[in-house]
N, C-alpha and C positions, 0 to 999 in steps of 0.2 A: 156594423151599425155604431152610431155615436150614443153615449150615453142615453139621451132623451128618446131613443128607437129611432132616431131619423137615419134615413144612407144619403151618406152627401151623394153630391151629380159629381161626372164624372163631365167636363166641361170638353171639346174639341174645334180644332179649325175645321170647318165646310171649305172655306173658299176665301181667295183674298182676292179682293174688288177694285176696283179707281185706284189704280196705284198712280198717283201724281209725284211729278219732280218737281221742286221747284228752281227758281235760276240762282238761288243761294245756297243749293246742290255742289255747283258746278264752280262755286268757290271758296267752299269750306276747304280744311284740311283735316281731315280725319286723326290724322298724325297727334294733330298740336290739340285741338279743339276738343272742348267735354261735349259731347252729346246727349239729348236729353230725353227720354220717352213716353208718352203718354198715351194713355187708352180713355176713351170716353163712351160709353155703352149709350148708345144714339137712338134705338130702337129696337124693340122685343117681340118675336111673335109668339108662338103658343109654348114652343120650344129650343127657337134659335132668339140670338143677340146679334145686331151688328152694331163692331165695336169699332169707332173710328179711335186709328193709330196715327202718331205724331212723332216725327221725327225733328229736334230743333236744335240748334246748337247752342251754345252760354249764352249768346246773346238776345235771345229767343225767337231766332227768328227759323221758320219753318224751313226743312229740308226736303224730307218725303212724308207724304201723308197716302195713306189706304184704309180702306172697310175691308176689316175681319169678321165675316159671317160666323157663326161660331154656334154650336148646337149643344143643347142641354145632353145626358144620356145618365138612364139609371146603370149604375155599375152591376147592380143582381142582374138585369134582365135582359141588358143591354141596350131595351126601348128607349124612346124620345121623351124627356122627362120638361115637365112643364115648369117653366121662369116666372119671377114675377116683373108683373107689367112695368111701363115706365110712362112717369107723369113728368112732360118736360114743364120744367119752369119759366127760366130764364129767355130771353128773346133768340140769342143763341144755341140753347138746347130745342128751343123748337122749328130754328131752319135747322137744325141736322138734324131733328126726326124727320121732318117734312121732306129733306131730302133721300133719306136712308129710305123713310118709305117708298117714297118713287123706284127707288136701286131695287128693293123687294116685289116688284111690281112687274120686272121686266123677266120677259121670258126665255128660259136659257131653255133651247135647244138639249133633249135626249135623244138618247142611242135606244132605240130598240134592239134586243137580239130577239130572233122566231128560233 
């Protein structure tokens, strides 16, 4: 516990999503070039975040970009620990809720075992 009684979360990867390349990928050079990384927390459900990542180089132009699902957990109990929401603002945080939310919307396929 933290002084005030709170137990921070214990944050993790679910899944990494739309992993896009893009064609300045393919002509960077890792070697010579700074790269740069950014996360932007897109959209929140009760207990998960998807967090679009950004890969860009000095000159800022994009390299790889993906959504990082990402799950709240309490460390005591190890259950799904609840986020707080997200109020996009900007005209750009609200196509990438709008989009995130669609991502959250589609249904992945499980495994039963009997």
């Amino acid at each position: 516990k933290e002084k005030d009684g709170q137990i921070p979360l214990s944050i993790v990867t679910a899944c990494v999503d739309e992993i896009r390349f893009f064609p300045t990928f393919h002509t960077h050079s890792a070697r010579t070039d700074d790269l740069i990384i950014t996360g932007q927390v897109c959209w929140v459900g009760r207990s998960s975040m998807d967090v679009l990542c950004t890969v860009e180089n000095d000159e800022g132009d994009p390299l790889v970009q993906s959504h990082f699902i990402m799950v709240a957990r309490c460390p005591k109990t190890g259950k799904a620990a609840p986020v707080i929401q997200l109020n996009p603002d900007s005209p750009e945080e609200v196509a990438n809720y709008n989009h995130s939310e669609q991502l959250s919307q589609v249904n992945i396929p499980t495994i039963t075992i009997a």
